[in-house]
Every structure is written in C-alpha cells, then in structure tokens.
N, CA, C and O atoms as a printed pandas DataFrame, in Angstrom:
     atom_number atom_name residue_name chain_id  residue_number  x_coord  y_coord  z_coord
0              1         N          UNK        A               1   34.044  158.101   36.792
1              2        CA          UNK        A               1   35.252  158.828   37.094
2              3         C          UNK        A               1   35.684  158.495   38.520
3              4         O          UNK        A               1   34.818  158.536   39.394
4              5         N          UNK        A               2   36.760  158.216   38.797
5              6        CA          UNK        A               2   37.354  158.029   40.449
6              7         C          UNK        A               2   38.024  159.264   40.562
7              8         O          UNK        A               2   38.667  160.058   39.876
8              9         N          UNK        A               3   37.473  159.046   42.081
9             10        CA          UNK        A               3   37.820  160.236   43.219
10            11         C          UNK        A               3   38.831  159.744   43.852
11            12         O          UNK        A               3   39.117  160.430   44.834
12            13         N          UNK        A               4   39.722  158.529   43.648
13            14        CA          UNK        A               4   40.633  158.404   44.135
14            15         C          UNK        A               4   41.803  159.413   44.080
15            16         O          UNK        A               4   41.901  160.257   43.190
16            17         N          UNK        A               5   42.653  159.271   45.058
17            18        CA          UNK        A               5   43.558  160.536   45.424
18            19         C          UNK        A               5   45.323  159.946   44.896
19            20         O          UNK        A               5   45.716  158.988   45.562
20            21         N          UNK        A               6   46.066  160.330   44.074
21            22        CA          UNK        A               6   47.038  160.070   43.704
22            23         C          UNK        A               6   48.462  160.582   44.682
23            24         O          UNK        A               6   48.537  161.776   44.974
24            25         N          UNK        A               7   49.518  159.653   45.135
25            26        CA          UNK        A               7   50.508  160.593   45.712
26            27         C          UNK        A               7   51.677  160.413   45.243
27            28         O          UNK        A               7   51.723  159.281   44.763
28            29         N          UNK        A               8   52.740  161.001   45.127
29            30        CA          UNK        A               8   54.336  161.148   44.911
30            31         C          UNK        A               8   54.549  159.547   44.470
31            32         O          UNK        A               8   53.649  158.999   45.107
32            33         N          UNK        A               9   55.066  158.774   43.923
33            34        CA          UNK        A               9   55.834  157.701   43.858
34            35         C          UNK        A               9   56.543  157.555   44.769
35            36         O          UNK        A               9   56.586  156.392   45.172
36            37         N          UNK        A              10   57.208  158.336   45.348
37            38        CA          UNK        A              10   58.462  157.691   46.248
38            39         C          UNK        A              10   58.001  158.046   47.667
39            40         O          UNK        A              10   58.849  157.944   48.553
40            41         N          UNK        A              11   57.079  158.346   47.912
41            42        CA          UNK        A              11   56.128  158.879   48.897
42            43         C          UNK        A              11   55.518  157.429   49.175
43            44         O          UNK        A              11   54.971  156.800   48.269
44            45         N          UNK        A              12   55.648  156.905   50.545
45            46        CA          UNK        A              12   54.930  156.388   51.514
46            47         C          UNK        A              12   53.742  156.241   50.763
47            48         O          UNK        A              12   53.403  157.289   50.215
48            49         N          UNK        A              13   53.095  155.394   50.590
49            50        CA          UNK        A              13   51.480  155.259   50.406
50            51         C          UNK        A              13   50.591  155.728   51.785
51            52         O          UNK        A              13   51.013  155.557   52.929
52            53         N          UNK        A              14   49.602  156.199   51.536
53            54        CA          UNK        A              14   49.016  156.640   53.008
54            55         C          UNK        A              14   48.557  155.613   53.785
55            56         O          UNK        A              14   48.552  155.658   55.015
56            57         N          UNK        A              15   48.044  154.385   52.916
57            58        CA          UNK        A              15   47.652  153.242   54.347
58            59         C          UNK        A              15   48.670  152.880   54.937
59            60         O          UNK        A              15   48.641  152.422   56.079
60            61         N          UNK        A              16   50.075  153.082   54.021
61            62        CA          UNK        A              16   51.229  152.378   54.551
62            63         C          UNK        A              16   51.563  153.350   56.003
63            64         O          UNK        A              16   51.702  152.928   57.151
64            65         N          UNK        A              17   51.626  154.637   55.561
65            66        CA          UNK        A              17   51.800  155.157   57.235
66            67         C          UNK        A              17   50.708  155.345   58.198
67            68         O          UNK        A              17   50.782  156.154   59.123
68            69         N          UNK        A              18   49.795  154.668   57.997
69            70        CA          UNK        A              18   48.759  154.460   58.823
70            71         C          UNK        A              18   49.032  152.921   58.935
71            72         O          UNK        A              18   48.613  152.674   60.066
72            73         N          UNK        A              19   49.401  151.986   58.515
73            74        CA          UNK        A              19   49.832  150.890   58.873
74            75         C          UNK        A              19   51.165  150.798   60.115
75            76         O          UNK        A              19   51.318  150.375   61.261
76            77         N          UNK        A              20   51.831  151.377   59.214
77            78        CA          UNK        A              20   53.324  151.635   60.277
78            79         C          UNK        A              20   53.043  152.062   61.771
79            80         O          UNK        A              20   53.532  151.606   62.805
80            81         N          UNK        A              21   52.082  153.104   61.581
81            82        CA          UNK        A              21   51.458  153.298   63.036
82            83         C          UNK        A              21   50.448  152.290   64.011
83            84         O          UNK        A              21   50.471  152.049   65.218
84            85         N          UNK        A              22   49.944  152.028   63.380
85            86        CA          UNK        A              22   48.996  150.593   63.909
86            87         C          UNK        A              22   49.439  149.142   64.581
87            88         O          UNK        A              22   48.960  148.289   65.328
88            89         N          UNK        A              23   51.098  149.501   63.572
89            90        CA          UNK        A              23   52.047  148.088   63.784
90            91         C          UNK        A              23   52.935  148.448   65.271
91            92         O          UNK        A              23   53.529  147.558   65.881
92            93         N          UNK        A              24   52.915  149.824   65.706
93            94        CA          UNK        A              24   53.537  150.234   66.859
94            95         C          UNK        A              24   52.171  150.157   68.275
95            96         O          UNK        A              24   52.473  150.296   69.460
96            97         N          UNK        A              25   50.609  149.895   67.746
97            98        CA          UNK        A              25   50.077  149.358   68.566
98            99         C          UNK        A              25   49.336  150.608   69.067
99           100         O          UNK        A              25   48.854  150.533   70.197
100          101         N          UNK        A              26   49.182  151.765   68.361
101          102        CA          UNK        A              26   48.758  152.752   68.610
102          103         C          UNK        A              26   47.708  153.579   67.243
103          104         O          UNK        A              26   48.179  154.203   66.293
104          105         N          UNK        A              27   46.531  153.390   67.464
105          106        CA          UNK        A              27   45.570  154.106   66.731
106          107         C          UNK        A              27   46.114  155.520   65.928
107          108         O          UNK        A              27   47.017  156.134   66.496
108          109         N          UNK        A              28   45.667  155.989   64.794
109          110        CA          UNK        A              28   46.183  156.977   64.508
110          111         C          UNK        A              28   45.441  158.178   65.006
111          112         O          UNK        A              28   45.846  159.336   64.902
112          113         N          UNK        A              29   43.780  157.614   65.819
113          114        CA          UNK        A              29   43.366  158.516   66.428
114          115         C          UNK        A              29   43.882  159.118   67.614
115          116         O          UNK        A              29   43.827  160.210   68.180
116          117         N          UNK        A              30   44.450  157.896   67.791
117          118        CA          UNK        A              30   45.085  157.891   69.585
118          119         C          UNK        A              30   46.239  158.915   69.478
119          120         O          UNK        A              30   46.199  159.944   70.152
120          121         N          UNK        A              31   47.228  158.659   68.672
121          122        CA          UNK        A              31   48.337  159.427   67.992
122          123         C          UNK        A              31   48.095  160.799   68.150
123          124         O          UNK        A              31   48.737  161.337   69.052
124          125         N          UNK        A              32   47.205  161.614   67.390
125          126        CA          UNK        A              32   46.533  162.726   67.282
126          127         C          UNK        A              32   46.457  163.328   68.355
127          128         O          UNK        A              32   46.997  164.415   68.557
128          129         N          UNK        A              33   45.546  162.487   69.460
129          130        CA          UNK        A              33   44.826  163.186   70.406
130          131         C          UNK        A              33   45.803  162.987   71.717
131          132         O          UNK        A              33   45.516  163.555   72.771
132          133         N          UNK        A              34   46.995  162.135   71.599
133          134        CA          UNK        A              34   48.060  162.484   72.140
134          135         C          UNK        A              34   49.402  163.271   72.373
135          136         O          UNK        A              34   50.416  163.348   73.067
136          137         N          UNK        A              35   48.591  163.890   71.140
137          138        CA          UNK        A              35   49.620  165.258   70.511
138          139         C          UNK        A              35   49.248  166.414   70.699
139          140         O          UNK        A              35   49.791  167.515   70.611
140          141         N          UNK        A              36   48.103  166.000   71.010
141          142        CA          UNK        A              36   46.836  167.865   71.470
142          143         C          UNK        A              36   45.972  167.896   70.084
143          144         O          UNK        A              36   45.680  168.985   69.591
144          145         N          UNK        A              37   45.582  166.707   69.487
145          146        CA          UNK        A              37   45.241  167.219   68.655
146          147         C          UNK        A              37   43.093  166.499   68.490
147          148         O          UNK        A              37   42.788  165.345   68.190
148          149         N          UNK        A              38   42.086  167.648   68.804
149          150        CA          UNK        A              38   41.230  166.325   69.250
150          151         C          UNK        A              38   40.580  166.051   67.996
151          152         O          UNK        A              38   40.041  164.953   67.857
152          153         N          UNK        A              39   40.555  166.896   67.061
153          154        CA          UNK        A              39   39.996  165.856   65.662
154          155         C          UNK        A              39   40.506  165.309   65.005
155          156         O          UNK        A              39   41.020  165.956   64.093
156          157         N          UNK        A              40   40.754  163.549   65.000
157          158        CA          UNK        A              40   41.892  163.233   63.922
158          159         C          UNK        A              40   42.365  163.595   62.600
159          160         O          UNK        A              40   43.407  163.682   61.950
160          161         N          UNK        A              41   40.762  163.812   62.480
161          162        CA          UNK        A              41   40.275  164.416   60.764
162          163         C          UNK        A              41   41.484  165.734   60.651
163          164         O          UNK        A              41   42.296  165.546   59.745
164          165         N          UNK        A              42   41.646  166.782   61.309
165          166        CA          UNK        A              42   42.814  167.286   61.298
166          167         C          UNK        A              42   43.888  166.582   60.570
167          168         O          UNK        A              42   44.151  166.433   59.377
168          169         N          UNK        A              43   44.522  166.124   61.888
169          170        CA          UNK        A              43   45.565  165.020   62.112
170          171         C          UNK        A              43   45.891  164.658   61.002
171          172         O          UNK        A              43   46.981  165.005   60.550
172          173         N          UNK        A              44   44.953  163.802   60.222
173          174        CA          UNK        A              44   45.167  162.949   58.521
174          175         C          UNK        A              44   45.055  163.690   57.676
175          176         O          UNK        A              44   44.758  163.256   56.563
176          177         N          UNK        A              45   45.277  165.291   57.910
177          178        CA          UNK        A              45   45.525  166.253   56.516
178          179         C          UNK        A              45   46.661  166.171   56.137
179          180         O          UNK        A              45   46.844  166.656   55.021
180          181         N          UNK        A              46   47.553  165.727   56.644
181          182        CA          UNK        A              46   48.977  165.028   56.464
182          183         C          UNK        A              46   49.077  164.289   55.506
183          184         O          UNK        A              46   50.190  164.189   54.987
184          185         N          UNK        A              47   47.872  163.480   54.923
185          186        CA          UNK        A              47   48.496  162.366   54.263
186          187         C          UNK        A              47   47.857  162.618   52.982
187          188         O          UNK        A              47   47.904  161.777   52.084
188          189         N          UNK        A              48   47.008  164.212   52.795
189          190        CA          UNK        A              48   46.787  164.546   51.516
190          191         C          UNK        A              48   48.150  166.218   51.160
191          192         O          UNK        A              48   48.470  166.469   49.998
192          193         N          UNK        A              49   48.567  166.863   52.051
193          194        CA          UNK        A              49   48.784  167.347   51.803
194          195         C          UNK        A              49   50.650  168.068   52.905
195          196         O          UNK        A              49   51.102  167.270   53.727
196          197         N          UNK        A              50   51.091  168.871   52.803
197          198        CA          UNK        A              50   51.993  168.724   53.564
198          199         C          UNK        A              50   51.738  169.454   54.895
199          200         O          UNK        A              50   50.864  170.314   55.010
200          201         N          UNK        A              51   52.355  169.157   55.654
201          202        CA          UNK        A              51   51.577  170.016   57.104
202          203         C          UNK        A              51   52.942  169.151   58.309
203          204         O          UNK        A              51   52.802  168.136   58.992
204          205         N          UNK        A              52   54.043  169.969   58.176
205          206        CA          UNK        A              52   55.214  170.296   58.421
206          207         C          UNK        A              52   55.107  169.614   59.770
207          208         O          UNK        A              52   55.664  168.558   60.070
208          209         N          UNK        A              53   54.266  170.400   60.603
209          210        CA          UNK        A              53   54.270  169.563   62.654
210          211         C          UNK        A              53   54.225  168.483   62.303
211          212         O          UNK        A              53   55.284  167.856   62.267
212          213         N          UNK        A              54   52.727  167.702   61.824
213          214        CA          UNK        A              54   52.550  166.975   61.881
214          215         C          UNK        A              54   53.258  165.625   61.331
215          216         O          UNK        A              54   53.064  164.532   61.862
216          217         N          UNK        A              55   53.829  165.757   60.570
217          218        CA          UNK        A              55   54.794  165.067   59.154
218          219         C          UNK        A              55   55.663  164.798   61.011
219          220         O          UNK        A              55   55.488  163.859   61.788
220          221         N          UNK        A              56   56.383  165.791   61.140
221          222        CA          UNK        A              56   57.662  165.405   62.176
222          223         C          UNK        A              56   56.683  164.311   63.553
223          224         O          UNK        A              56   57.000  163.179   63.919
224          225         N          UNK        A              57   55.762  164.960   63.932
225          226        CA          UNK        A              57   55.263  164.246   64.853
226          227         C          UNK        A              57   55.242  162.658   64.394
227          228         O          UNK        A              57   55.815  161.892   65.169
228          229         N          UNK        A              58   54.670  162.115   63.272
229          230        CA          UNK        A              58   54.611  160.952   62.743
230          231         C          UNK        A              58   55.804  160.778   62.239
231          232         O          UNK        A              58   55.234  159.787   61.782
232          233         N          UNK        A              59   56.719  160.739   61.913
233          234        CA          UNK        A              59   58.098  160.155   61.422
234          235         C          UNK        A              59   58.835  159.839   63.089
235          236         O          UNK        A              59   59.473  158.919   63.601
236          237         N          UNK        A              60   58.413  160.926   63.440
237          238        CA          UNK        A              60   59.252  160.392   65.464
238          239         C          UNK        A              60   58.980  159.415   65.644
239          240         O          UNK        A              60   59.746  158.486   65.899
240          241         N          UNK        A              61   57.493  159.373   65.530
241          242        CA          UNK        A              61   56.818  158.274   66.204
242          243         C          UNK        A              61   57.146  157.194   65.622
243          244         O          UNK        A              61   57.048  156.221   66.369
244          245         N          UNK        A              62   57.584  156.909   64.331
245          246        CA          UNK        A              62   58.108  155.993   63.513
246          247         C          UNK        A              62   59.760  155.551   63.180
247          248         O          UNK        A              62   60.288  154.834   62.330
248          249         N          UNK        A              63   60.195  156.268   64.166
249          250        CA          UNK        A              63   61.929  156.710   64.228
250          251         C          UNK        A              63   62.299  156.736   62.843
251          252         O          UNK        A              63   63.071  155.893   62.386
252          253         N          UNK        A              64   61.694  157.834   62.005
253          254        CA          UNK        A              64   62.660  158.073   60.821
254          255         C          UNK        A              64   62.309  159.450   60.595
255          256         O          UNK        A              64   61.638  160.180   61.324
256          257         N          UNK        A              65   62.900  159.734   59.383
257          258        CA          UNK        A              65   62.658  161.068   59.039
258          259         C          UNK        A              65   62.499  161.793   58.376
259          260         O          UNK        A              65   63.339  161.865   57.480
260          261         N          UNK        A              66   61.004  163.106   58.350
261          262        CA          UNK        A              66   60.162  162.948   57.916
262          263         C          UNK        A              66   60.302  163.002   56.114
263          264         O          UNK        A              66   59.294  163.116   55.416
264          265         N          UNK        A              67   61.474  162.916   55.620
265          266        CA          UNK        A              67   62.020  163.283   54.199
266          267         C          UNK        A              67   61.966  161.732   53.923
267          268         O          UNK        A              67   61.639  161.524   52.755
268          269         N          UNK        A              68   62.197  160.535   54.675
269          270        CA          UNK        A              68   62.010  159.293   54.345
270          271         C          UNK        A              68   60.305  158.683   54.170
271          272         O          UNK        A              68   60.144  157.641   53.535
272          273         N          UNK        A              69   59.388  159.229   54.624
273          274        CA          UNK        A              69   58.352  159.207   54.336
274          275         C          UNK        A              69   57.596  160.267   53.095
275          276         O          UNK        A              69   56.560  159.906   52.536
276          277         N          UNK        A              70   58.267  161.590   52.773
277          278        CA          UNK        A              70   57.657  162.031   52.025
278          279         C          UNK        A              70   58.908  162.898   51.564
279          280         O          UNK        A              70   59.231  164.056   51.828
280          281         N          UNK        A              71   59.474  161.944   50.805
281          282        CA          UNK        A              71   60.766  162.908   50.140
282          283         C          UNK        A              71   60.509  163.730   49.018
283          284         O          UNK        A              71   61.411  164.471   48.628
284          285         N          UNK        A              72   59.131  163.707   48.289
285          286        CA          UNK        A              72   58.595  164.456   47.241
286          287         C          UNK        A              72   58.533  166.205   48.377
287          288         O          UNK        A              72   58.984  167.239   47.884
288          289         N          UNK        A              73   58.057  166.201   49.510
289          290        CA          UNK        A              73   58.213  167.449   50.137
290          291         C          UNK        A              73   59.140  167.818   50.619
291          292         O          UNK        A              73   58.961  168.872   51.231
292          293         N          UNK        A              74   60.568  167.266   50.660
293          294        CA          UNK        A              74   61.411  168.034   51.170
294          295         C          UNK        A              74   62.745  167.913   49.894
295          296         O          UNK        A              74   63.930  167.713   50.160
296          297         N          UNK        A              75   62.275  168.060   48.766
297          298        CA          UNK        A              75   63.236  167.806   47.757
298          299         C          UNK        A              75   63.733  169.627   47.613
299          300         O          UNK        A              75   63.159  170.682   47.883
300          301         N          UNK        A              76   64.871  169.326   47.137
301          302        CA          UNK        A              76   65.560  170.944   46.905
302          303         C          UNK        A              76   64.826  171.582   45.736
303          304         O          UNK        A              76   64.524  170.978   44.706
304          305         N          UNK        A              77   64.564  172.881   45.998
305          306        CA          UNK        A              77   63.404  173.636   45.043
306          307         C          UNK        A              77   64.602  173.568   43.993
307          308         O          UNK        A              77   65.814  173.425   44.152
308          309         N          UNK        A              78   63.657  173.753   42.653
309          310        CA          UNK        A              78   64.020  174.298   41.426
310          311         C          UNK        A              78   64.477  175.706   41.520
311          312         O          UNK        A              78   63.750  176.611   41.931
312          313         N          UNK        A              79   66.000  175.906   41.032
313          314        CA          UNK        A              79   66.506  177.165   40.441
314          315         C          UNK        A              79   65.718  177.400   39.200
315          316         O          UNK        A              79   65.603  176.505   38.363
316          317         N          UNK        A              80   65.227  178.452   39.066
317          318        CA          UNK        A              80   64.795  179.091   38.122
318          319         C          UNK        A              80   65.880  180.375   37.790
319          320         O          UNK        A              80   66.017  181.400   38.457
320          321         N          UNK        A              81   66.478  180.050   36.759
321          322        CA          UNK        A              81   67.195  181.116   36.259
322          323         C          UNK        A              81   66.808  182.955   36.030
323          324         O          UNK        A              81   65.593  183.099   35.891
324          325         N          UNK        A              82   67.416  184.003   35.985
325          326        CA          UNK        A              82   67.062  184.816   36.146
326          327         C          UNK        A              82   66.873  185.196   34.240
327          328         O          UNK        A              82   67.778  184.808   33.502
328          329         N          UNK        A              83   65.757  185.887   33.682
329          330        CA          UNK        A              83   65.688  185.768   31.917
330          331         C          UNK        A              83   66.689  187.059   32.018
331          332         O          UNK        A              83   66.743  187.818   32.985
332          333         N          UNK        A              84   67.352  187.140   31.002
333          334        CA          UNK        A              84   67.791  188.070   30.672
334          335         C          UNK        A              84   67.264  189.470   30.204
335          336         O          UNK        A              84   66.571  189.347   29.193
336          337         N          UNK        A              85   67.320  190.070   30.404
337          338        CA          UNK        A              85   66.344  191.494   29.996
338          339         C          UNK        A              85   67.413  191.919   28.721
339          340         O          UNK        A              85   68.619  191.983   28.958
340          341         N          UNK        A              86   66.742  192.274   27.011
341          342        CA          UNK        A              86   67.350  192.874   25.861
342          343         C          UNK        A              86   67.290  194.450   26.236
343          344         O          UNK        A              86   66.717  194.877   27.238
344          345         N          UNK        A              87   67.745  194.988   25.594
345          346        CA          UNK        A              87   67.144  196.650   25.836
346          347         C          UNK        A              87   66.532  196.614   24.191
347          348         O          UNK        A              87   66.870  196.161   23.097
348          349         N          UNK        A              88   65.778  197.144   24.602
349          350        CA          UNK        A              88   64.436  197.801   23.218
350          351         C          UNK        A              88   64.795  198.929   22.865
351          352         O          UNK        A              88   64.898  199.831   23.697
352          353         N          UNK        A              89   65.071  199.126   21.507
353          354        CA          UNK        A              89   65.908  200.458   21.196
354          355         C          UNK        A              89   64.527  201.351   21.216
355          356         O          UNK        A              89   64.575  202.565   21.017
C-alpha cells in the first residue's frame, strides 16, 4: 500500500513549490526561519494542508498569488440550498 500523499490537480505539485523556491536561490529552510519561523517542519505544513500565513508568505516570495498556487483553497464555497420544511399534519 503507498503512503504517498495525493494533491488538488490544479494545485502546484509540492516539489514544484519547493523547486520554485530553490530556483530564487533560497532554501526552504532558510525561507522559514526568515519569517520567524525556527522549525521548517512547521513551515512545510503548507504543502499538506492549508495554513493561510504561510501560503501568502510563499506566493510573495514567488510574486504570485497565493490562489495561483493553490486554487483548490481559495475556490468559492458551495451554496447549499436551504431544504424546504413540509408541515406534518
């Protein structure tokens, strides 16, 4: 069975934004701990799950934004209609 971790389709792959960062010449540890942040392990909870600071901190750093890296989290919620209530005689 794999423990591999599945994400969004239209979602950034995670090496890819750990690439993107690497290609600007800056560690993603370095990133982190230049943000106040001292365990990266923190830091890369981002790339399993959503975690709002951090998402913006890394899209800055990447001049885009952060809905272009993970547009599965900032998509417009589902209306859920209101059910109609019958009256029960």
């Amino acid at each position: 069975m794999s423990r591999s971790q599945t994400h969004p389709v239209n979602d950034w792959h995670p090496e890819d934004i750990k690439a993107a960062i690497r290609k600007r010449g800056v560690s993603v540890a370095k990133l982190a701990r230049a943000n106040g942040y001292d365990n990266p392990r923190t830091f890369m909870n981002v790339l399993r799950m959503p975690y709002p600071k951090i998402e913006r901190i890394i899209a800055e750093f990447l001049d885009v934004e952060p809905q272009v890296i993970w547009p599965s989290r900032y998509q417009e919620p589902t209306k859920i209609r209101p059910s109609v209530h019958r009256k029960v005689a």
